[in-house]
C-alpha positions as CSV (number, residue, x, y, z in Angstrom):
1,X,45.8,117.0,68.8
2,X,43.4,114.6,68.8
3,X,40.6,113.7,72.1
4,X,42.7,110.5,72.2
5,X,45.7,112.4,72.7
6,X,44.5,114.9,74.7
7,X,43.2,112.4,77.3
8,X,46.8,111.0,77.6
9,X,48.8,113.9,77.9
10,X,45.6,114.7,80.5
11,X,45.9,111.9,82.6
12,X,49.5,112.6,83.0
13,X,49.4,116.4,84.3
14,X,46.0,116.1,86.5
15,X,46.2,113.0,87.8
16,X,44.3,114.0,91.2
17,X,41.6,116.2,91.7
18,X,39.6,115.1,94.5
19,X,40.0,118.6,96.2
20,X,40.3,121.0,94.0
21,X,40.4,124.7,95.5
22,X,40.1,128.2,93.8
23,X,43.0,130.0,94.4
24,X,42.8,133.6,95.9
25,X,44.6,135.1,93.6
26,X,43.5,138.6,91.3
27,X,42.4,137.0,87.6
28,X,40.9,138.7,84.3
29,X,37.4,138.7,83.6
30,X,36.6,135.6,81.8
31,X,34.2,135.0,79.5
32,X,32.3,131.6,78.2
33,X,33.5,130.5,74.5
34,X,32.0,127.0,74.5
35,X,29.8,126.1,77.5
36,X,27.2,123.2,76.7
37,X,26.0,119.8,77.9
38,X,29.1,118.1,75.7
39,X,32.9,118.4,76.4
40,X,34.8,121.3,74.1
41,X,38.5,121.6,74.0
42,X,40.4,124.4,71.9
43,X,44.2,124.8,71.0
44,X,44.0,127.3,67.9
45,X,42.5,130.3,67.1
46,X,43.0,133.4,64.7
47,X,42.2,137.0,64.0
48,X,40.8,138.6,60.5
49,X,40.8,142.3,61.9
50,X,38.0,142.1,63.1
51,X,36.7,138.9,65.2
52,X,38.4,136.1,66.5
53,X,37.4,132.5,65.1
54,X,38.6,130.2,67.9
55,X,38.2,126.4,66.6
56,X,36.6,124.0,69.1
57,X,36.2,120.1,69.2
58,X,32.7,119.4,70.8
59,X,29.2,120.4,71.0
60,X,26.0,120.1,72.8
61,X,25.7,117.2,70.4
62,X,29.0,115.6,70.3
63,X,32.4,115.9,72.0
64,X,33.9,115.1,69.0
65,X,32.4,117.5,66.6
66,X,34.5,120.0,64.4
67,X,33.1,123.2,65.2
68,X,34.4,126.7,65.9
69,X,32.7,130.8,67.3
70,X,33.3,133.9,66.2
71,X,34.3,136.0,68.9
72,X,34.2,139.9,69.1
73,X,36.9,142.1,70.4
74,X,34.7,142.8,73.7
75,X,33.7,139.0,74.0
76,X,30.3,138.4,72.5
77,X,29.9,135.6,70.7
78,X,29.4,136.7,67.2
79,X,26.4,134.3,65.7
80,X,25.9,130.6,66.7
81,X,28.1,128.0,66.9
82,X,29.9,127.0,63.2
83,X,29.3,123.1,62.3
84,X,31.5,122.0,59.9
85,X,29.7,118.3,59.9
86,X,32.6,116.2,61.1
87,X,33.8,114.5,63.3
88,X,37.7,114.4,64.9
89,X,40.3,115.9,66.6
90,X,40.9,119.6,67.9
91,X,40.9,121.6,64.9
92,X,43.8,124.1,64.1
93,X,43.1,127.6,62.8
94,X,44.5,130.4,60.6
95,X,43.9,133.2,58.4
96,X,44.6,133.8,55.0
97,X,43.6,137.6,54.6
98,X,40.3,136.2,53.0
99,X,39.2,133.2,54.7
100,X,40.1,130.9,57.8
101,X,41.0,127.6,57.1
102,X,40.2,125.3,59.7
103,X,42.4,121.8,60.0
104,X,41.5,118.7,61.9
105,X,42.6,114.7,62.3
106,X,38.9,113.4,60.9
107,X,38.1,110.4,62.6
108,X,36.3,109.0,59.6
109,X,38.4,105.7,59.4
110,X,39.2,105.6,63.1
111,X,42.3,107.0,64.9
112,X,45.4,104.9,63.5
113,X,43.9,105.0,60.0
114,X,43.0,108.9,60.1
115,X,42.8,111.3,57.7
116,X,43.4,115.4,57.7
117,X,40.6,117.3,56.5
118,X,40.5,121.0,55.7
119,X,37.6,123.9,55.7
120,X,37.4,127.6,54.5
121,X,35.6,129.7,56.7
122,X,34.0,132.7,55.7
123,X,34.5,136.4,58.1
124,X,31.1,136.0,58.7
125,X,31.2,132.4,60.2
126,X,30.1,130.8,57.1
127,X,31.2,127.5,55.7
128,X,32.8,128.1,51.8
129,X,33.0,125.0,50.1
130,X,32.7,121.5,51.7
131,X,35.4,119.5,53.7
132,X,38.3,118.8,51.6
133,X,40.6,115.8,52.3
134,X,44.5,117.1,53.1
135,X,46.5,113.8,53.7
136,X,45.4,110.3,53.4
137,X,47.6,108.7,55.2
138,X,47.6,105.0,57.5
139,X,49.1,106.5,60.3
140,X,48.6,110.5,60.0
141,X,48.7,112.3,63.5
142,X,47.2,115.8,63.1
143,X,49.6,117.9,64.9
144,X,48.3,121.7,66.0
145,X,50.4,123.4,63.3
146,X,49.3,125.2,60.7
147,X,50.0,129.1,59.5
148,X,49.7,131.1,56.5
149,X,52.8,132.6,54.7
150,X,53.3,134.8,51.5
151,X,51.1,133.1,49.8
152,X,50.5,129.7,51.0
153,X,49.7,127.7,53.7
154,X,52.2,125.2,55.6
155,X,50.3,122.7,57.6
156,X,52.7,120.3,59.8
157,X,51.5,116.9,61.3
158,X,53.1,113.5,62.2
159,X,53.0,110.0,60.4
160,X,54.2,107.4,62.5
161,X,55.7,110.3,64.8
162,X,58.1,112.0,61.9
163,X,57.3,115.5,61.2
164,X,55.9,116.5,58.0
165,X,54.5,119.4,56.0
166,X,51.8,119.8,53.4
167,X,51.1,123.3,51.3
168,X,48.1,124.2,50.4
169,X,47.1,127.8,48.2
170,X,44.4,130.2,49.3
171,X,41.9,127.9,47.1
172,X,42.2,124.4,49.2
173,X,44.8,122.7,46.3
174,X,47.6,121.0,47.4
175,X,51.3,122.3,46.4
176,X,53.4,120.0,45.8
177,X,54.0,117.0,47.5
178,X,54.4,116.6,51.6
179,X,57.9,117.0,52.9
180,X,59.2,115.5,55.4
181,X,60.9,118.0,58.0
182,X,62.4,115.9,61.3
183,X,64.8,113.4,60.7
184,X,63.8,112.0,64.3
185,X,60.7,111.5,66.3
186,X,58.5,114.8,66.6
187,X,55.6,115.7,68.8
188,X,53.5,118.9,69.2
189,X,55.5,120.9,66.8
190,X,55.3,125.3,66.6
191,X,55.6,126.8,63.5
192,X,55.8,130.3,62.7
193,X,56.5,132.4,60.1
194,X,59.2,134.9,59.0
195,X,58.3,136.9,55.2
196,X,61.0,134.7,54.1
197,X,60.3,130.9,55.4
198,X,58.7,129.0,58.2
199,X,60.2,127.7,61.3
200,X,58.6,124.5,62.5
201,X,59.8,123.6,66.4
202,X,59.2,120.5,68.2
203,X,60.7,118.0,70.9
204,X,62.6,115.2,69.9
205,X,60.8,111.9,70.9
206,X,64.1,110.1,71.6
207,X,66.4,109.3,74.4
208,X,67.9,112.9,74.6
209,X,64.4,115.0,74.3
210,X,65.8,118.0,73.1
211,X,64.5,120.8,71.1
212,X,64.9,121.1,67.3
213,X,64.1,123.4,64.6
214,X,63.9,123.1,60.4
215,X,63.4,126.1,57.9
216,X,61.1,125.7,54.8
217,X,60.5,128.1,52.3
218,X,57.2,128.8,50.7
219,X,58.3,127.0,47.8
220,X,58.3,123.4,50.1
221,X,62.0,123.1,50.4
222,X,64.2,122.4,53.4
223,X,66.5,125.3,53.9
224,X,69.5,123.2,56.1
225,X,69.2,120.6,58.0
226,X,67.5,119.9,61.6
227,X,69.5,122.0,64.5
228,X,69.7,122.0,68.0
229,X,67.7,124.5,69.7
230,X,68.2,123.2,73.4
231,X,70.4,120.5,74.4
232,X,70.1,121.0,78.0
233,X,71.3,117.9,80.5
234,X,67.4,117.0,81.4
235,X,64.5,116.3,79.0
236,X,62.6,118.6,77.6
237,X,58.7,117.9,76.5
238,X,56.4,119.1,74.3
239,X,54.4,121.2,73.2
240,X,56.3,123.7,72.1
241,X,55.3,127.5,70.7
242,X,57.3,130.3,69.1
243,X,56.4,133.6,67.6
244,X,58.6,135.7,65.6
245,X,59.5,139.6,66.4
246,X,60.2,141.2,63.0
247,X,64.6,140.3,63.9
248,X,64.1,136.8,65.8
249,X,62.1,133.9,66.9
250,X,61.3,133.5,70.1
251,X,60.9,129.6,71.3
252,X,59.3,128.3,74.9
253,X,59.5,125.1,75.7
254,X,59.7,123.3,78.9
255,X,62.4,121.7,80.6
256,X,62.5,118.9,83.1
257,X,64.2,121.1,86.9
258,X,66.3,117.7,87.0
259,X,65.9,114.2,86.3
260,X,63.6,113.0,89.4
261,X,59.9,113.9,88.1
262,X,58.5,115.0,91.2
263,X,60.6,118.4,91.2
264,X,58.6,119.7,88.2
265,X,59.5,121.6,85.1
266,X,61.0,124.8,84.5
267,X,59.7,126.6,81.6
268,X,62.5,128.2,78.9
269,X,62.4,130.7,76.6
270,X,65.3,130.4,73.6
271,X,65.7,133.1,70.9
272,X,66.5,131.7,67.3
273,X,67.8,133.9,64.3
274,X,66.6,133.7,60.7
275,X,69.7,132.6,59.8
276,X,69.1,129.4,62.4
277,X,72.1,130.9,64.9
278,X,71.1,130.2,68.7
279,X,71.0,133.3,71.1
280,X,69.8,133.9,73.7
281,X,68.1,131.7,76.6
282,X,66.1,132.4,79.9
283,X,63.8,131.1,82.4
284,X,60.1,132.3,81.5
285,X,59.2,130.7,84.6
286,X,61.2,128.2,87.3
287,X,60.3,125.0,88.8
288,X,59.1,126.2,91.9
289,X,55.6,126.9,90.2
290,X,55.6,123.8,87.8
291,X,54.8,125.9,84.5
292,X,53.9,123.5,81.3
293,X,52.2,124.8,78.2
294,X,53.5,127.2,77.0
295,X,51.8,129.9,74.6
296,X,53.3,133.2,72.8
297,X,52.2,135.9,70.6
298,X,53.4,139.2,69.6
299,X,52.2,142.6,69.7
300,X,54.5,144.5,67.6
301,X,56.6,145.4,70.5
302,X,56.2,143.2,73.1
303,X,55.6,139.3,74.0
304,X,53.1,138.1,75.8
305,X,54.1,134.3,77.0
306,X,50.8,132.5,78.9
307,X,51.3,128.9,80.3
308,X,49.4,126.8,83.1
309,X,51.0,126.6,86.4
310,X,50.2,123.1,88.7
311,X,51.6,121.7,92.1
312,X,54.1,119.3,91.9
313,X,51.5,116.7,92.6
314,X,49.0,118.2,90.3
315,X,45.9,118.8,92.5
316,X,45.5,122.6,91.5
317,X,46.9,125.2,89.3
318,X,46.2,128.3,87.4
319,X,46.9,130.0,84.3
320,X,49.1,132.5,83.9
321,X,50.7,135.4,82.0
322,X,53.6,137.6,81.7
323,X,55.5,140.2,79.2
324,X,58.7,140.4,78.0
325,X,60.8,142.6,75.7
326,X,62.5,141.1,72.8
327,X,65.5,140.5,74.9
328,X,64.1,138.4,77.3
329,X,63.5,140.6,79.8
330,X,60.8,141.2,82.1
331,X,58.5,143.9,81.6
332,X,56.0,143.2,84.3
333,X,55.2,141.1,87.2
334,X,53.4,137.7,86.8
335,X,49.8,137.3,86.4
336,X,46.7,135.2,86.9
337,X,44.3,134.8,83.6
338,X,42.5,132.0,84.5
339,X,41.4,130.1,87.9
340,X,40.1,126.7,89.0
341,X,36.1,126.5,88.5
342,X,34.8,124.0,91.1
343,X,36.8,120.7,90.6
344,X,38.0,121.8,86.9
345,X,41.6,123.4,86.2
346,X,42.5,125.5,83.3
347,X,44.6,123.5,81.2
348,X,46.2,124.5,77.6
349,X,44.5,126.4,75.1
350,X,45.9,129.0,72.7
351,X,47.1,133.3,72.6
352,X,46.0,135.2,69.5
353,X,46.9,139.0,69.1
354,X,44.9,141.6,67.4
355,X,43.0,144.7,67.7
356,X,45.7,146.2,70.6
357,X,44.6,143.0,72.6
358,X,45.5,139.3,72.9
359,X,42.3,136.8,73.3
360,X,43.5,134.0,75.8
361,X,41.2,131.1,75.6
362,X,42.1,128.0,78.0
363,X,40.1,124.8,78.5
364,X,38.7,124.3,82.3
365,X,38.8,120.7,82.3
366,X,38.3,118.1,85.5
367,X,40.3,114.6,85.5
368,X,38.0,112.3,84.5
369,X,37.8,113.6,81.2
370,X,33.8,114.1,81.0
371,X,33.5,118.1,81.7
372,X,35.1,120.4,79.8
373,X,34.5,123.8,78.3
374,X,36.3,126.9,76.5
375,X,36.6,130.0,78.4
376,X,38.1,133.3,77.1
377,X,39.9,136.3,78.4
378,X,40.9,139.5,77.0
379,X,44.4,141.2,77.9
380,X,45.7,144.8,76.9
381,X,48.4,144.8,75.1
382,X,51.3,146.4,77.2
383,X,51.3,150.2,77.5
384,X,55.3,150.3,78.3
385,X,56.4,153.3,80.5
386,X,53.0,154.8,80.5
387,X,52.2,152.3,83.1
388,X,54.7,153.4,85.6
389,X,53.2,154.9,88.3
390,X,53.7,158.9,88.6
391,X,54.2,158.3,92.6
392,X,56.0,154.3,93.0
393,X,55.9,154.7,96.5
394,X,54.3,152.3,98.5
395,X,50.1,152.9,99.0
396,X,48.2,151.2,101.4
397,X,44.9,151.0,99.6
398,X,43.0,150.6,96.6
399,X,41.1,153.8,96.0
400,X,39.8,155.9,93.3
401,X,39.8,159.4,94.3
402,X,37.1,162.4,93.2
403,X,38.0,163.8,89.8
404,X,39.1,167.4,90.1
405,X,37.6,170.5,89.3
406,X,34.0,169.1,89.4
407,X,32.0,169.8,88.2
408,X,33.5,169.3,85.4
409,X,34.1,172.4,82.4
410,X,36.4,171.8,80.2
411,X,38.4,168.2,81.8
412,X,38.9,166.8,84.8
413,X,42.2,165.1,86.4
414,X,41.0,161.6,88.3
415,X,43.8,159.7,90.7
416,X,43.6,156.3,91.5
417,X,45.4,153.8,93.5
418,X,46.8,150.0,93.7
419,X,48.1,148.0,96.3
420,X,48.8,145.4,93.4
421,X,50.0,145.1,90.1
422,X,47.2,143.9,87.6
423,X,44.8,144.9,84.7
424,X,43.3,148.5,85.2
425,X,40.0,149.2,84.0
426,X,39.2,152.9,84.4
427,X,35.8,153.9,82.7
428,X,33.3,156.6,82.4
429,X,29.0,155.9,81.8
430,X,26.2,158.1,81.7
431,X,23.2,158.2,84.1
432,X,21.7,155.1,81.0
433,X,24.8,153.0,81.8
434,X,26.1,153.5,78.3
435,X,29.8,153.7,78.1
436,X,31.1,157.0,77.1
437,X,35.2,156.4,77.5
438,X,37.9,154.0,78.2
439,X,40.4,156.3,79.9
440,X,42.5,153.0,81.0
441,X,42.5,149.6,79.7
442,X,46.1,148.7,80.5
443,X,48.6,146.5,83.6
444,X,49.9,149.1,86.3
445,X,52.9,148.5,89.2
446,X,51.7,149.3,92.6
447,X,51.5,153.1,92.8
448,X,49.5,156.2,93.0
449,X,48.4,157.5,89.0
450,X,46.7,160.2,87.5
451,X,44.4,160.6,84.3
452,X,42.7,163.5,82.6
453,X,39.0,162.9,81.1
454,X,39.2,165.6,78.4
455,X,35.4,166.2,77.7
456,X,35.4,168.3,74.9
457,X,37.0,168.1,71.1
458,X,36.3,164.9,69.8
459,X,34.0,164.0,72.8
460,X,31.9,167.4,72.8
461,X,28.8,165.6,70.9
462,X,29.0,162.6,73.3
463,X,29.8,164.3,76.6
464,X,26.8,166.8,77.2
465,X,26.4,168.6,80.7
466,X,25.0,166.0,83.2
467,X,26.0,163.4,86.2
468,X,28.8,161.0,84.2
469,X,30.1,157.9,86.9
470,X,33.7,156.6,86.8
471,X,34.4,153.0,87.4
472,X,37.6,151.5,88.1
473,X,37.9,147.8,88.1
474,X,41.0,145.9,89.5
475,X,42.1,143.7,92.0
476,X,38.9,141.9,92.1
477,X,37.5,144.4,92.8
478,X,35.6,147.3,91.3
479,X,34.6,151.6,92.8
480,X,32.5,154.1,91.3
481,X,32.8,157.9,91.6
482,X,30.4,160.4,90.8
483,X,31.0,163.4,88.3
484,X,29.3,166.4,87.1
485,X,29.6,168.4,83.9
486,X,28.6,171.4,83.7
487,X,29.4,174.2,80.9
């Protein structure tokens, strides 16, 4: 997506800001991904098993810089900012097993004669090789699509608004020639991939603005023809983002509630088999909160969809989360990632999974267009029925009780409670402040639980007799309890 784009597709969802509130509403701890004196926006990100590369447009130098961070899986920024050296649009991101690759619409011959431009970065965060030129179009429109497959890469991006694909191998070299994959107008297209072939998604730009979808195989050809994801009686918009489970592909797109534009957008979820059947469809999220952008990854077991949520006259919103099973069901209740900051609302960004976590990052933008910066947050992945609560009756405070026995011999059993459902955080530190366990790091229902702190076995060199404190953190807010061990 490139800054020209962006500003658009900006000025149409936050078109007043004048009185931007926080909302008071729970939210994960964020943390700052790019914060300078330069705007930075971010749609793409991946994970190499270890850090997160998250690729970023801006710097302190220029808003229009290719650049990208390393992120670690408990949110320091690993090394300094990487400059690739160019200028353009938001650069898309994924990982080959090796390398990242890094994609972006370079700006080189201005925006209607632009060029895409690729670059391999290192697991350290360093460049390998220079910029390479991708397509060389008159008209090329970097899209935000790119993954890696088998053994190649399938990068998707409009000329003249028609979708098309370009392969490249683990070395940069093109593969083959670019294929042309919407018979009709395409914007903001979601690809994933299968172990068999890709599935590129987007909105049709025409009257209808329905959702289609085209298989490619690693090999560069068309399996089918275009289909009909959702043909619903209002328009649907872009951007759209799927994910697939291991049996399906899950698709989120938004939907106009009807066809006056003041009654907002719904936001859908469609599952779509490898085969290209149609299956299942249900509401992610109704009108009533206006969702748009939607975002999805998988955890092996579970989805997490994010998306922003606005008023229906676009003067505040938030960004927010929820899980579903591979059905389409529910697992948990809504919640809040990310908040207004000042007169700035979250808007877009991009979900990665890995490590038993997913790294939101969302951009906290204001309507003029002349502050933004990349925020992350991190999000367990969900625990299933271990985050029932053992009591589901009804408590009427938030409290962390005394662990018992203590002092401590052997282990200790520590009950806590919530009056809301949200990320737990339930921790134990030494006298030094030094983090000795993570005894919960998961979302819990409203409920009284109980947890056990085994201190010996694998913890018997860490945990040696002395005062230990444990910290819960939750519903904005955060209690400490003293313990003693003793043997």
């Amino acid at each position: 997506m490139t800054r020209r784009m962006f500003t658009i597709l900006l000025t149409a969802v936050v078109c007043c800001l004048a009185a931007v509130t926080a909302l008071a509403q729970p939210k994960l701890t964020d943390f700052p991904i790019a914060v300078g004196d330069s705007s930075a926006i971010s749609f793409s990100g991946a994970y190499d098993g270890v850090n997160y590369l998250v690729g970023i447009e801006g710097s302190t130098v220029s808003e229009n810089h290719i650049t990208a961070q390393l992120v670690s899986p408990s949110g320091s920024l690993v090394g300094s900012r990487i400059t690739v050296g160019r200028t353009g649009g938001a650069p898309c991101v994924a990982f080959d097993g090796t390398n990242y690759l890094m994609t972006w619409t370079d700006d080189e011959h201005g925006i209607d004669n632009a060029n895409v431009y690729g670059q391999f970065v290192s697991v350290s965060g360093s460049l390998v090789g220079p910029a390479f030129p991708i397509v060389a179009l008159s008209g090329a429109e970097h899209a935000r699509g790119i993954t890696f497959g088998d053994t190649t890469y399938l990068l998707v991006y409009h000329v003249n608004d028609i979708l098309f694909g370009q392969r490249l191998s683990k070395a940069g070299n093109l593969i083959g020639g670019e294929v042309q994959i919407s018979s009709t107008t395409a914007r903001d297209p979601g690809i994933a991939f299968d172990g068999i072939n890709f599935l590129a998604a987007w909105c049709d730009e025409g009257n209808g603005r329905d959702i289609y979808g085209q298989f490619i195989s690693p090999s560069g050809v068309l399996v089918g023809t275009n289909f009909l994801i959702d043909g619903g009686p209002y328009r649907s918009d872009n951007p759209v983002s799927l994910a697939f489970d291991g049996l399906r592909y899950l698709v989120a797109f938004h939907d106009q509630a009807n066809n006056i534009d003041s009654t907002g957008w719904n936001l859908l979820g469609c599952f779509v088999t490898t085969a290209g059947v149609v299956e299942d469809k249900f509401t992610i999220c109704d009108s009533t909160k206006n969702p748009q952008f939607p975002m999805i990854a998988f955890d092996g077991a579970s989805y997490l969809i994010a998306w922003d949520n606005y008023t229906t006259a676009y003067d505040t919103g938030y960004c927010a989360g929820r899980f579903f099973n591979t059905t389409g069901s529910p697992l948990d209740t809504t919640f809040t990632i990310f908040i207004p900051s000042g007169d700035n609302l979250p808007f877009y960004g991009g979900l990665i999974y890995g490590g038993n976590q997913f790294l939101s990052f969302n951009n906290s933008i204001d309507a003029a267009f002349t502050i933004s910066y990349v925020y992350g947050a991190f999000i367990p992945k969900y625990t299933g029925v271990a985050g029932n609560p053992v009591d589901p009756v009804n408590v009427s405070s938030f409290k962390l009780g005394q662990n018992a026995p203590n002092p401590i011999n052997q282990s200790t059993m520590i009950n806590y409670q919530l009056t809301k459902p949200g990320l737990v955080n339930l921790t134990v530190y030494n006298t030094a402040g030094q983090l000795v366990k993570t005894l919960v790091n998961a979302y819990r229902q409203p409920g009284s639980y109980t947890v056990n702190w085994n201190c010996t076995g694998n913890d018997s060199r860490k945990v040696a007799n002395g005062v230990y404190m444990a910290r819960m953190e939750s519903e904005g807010r955060a209690v400490t309890n003293k313990m003693v061990v003793v043997r």
